[in-house]
N, C-alpha and C positions, 0 to 999 in steps of 0.2 A: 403327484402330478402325472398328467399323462404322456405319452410319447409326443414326435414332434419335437426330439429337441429340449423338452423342460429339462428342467435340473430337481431331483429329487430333495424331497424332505432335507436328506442327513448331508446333501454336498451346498446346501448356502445356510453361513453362518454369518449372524448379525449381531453385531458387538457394538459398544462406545468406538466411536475412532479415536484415534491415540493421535495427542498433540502435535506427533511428530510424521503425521503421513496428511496434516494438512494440504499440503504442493502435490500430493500425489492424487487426493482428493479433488481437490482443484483442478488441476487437468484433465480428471474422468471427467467432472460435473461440466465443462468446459466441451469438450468431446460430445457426450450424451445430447448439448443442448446443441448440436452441428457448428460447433466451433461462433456461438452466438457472444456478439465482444460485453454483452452487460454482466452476464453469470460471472465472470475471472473477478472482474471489480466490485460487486456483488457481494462475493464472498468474502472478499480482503474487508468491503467498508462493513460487512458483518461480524468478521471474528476483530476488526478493532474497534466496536462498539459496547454500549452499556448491555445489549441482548445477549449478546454470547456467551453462552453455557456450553464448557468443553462436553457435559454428561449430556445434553442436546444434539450431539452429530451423530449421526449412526451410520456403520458400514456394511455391507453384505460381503462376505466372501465367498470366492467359489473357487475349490481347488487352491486354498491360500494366497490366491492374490481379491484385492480391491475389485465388484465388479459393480457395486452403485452405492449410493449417498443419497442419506437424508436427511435436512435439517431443520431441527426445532431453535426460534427464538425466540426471547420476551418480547411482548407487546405488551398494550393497556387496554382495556377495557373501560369507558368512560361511562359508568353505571349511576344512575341518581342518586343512587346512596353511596358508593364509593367508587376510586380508582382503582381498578382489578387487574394484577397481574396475570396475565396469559400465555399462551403460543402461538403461532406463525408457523407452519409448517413451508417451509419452499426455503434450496427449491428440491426436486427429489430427480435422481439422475442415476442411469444405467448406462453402464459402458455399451458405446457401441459392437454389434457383434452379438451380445448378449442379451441385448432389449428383448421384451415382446415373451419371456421366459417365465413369467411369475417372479421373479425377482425382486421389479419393484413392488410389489403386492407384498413380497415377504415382508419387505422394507419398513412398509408402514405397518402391517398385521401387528410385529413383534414390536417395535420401537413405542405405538403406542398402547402395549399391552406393561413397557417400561412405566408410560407417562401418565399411567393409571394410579403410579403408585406416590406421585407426588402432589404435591398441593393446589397445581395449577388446575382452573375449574373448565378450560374448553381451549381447544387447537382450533387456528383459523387457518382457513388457504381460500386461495384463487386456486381452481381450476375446472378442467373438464366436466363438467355436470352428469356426464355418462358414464364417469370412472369412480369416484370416488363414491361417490352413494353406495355401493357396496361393502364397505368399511365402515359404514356408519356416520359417515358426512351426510350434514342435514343443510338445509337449506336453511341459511341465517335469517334471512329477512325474515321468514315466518316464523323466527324466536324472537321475532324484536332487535335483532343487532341492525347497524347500521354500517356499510361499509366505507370504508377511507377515503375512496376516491369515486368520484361520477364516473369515473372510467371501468369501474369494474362491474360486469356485465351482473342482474340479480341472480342468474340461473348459476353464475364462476363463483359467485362470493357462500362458501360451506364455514359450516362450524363442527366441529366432533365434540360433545360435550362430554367433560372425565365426571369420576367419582364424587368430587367433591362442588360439582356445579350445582345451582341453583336459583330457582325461574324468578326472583329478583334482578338476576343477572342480565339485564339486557341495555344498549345503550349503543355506541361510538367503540368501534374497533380504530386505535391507534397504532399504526406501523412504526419502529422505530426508524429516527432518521437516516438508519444506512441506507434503508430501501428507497427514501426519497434524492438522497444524494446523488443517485447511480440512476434517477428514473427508470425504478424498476416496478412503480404498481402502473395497477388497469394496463388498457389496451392501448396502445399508440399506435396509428397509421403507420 
């Protein structure tokens, strides 16, 4: 990476986050999103849900402390021919201070170069349509998905398709109920 501040290759290390640095998790993600009151409850009504896969969070470290998170969970996928277990990428969060560093880029580079290796066939997210497309987010509607809510904008709603997708795969992205619990999809006024 270049000057400016990056953090080099060898100083952010991206691991499984460990059970027990949840709370600490939580308050980066919390922080990251300008102290926003839906992420805290967010995440609580996600890690006590059917989605939650401990091997799904990932952490960046820099200089052996936590400096962002990112988290995969199960969705569905509502395919003509079957119900398709998925992912949900969001939400993804860099400590303040540290943002803006490549960081979260590492975040997701390496996490889903993890989730290549498992059997889920495509990661969804909401978001920025300017950022993620360099990763490999493609634009869902133009695969045939459909997304969850009318509130999420065609250009926010990406799909990253893994190893084991394929072009049968198209249908009804279903969020699990944490994210509706906490009205955390589309865009609210």
């Amino acid at each position: 990476m270049g000057s400016g501040g990056a953090h080099s290759e060898q100083s952010v290390i991206v691991r499984a986050m460990r059970p027990a640095e949840f709370d600490e998790v939580r308050a980066l993600s919390v922080a990251a999103f300008g102290g926003d009151p839906a992420i805290g409850p967010l995440l609580d009504a996600l890690r006590g849900s059917w989605a939650w896969e401990d091997d799904l969070s990932f952490v960046a470290e820099v200089d052996g402390s936590i400096a962002g998170h990112v988290l995969y969970t199960h969705a569905f996928l509502d395919a003509p021919e079957r119900i398709v277990d998925v992912l949900v990428l969001s939400p993804i969060g860099v400590r303040p201070g540290l943002q803006r560093r490549g960081i979260g880029g590492r975040l997701i580079e390496e996490s889903l170069r993890v989730l290549e290796r498992r059997s889920e066939p495509l990661v969804f997210l909401e978001g920025h349509p300017g950022y993620y497309p360099r990763f490999g987010f493609l634009r869902a509607g133009a695969l045939g998905f459909t997304a969850p809510s009318v509130r999420i904008p065609d250009a926010a709603f990406m799909v990253y398709p893994l190893p084991s997708y394929s072009s049968w795969m198209t249908g009804a992205l279903v969020y699990s109920d944490a994210f509706w619990r906490v009205d955390a999809v589309g865009l609210r006024e």
